[in-house]
N, C-alpha and C positions, 0 to 999 in steps of 0.2 A: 325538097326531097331529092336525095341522091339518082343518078342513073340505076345503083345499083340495088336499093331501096326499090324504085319503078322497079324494075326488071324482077326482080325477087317478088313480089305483091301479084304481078301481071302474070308470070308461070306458077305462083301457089294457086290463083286464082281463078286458072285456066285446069288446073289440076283439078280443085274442088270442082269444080263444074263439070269434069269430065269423069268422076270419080262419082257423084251423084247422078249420072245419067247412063252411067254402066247397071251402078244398085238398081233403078227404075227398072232399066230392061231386063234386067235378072228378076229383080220381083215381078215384072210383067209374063217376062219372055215365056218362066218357067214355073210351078208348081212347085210350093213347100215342097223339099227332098228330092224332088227329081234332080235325076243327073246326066250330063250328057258326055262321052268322052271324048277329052280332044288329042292327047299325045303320051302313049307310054299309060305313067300313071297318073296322069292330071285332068283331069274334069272341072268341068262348070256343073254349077249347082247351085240351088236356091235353098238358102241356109239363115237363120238367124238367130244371135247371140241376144236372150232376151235378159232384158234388164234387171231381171231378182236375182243374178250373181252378186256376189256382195263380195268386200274382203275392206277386215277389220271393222264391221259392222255399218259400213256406207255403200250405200247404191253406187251400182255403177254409174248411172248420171254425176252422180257429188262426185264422184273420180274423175270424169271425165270436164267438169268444172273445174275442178284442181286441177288437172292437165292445162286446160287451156291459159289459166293465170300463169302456172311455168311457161307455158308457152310465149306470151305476151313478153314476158319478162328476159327471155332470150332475144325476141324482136328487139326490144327497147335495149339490152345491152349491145348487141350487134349495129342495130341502128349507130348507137352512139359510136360504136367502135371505128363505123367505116368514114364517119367524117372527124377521124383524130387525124392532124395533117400528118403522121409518121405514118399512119396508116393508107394514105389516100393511094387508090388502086392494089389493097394488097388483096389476094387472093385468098387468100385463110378468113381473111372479114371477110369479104365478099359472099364464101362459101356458107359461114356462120349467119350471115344476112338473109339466103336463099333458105339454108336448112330449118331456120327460126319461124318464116313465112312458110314452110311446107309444113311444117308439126303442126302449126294452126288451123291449117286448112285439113288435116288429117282428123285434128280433134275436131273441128266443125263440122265436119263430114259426117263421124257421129256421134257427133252432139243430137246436128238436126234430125238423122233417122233415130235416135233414142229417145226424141221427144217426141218428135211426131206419129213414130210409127209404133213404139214402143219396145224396139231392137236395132241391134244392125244389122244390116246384108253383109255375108261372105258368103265368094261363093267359087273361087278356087280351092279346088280341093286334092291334094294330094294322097292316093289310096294304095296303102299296101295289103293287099288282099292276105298276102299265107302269114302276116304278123294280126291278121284283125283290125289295122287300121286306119284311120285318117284324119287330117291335119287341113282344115280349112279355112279360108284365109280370106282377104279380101286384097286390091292394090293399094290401099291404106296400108294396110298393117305392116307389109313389103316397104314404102315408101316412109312410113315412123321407123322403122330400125334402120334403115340406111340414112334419113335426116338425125339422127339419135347419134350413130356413129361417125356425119362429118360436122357437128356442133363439136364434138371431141376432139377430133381431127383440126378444126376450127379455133376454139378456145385452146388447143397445145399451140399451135403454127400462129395464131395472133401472139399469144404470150409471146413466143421465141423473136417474132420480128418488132414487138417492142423493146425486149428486152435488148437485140441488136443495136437497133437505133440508139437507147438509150445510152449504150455504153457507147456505138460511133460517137455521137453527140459529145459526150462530155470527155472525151479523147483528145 
């Protein structure tokens, strides 16, 4: 297993466990719907997205099963990517390597609380009072669109530096 492979597993992993022991304290800390504020308009809050949402007639669990195989399946491409020798040390795989182990550990995160508890926790909340609203989140859902966005980032910047090499190469 690559350094980069270790390194990418060991911070998804430290992330999933730290991202699991937040949800604990929020489901401990605080009471269904209570809110606390912390800045402006952003509050903690114990919040949960219960599993009879459905879309195109599948549980949110079957979604988030089919997440995780996408998920896997970016590890296993990135994996492979970062021990191609054109690619060795490139940064664009590396990043695709790290962001592939973060989605993982995102949908693991709720996976486990969708099976066990039968929801998830979010519980940042951001509230605009004079429109009616609010938008609650958890640091999963924060950290799948930002690994969502450099897997793209990733897969453009690997292409390009293959495509590089290949043409130095045969130059």
């Amino acid at each position: 297993m690559s350094n980069t492979v270790k390194l990418s597993l060991a911070a998804s992993l430290a992330f999933l466990v730290f991202e699991l022991v937040v949800r604990w304290g929020i489901r401990t800390g605080l009471e269904p719907g209570e809110t606390v504020p912390l800045a402006g308009r952003l509050y903690l809050t114990n919040a949960t997205n219960i599993n009879s949402i459905k879309g195109l007639g599948l549980s949110s669990v079957t979604w988030l099963f089919m997440a995780l195989a996408i998920c896997i399946f970016f590890v296993g491409a990135f994996q492979f990517l970062v021990r191609v020798p054109q690619l060795h040390g490139n940064r664009f795989a590396s990043l695709g390597c790290f962001a592939s182990f973060l989605l993982v550990a995102v949908v693991v995160a709720n996976l486990f609380e969708a099976l066990w508890l039968g929801g998830v926790t979010d519980y940042l909340a951001s509230v605009d009072l004079a429109a009616g609203r609010a938008h609650i989140i958890n640091l999963g859902d924060i950290f799948l669109a930002l690994a969502i966005l450099a897997i793209v980032i990733a897969g453009l910047g690997t292409g390009a530096s293959l495509l590089a090499s290949t043409t130095t190469s045969s130059s």
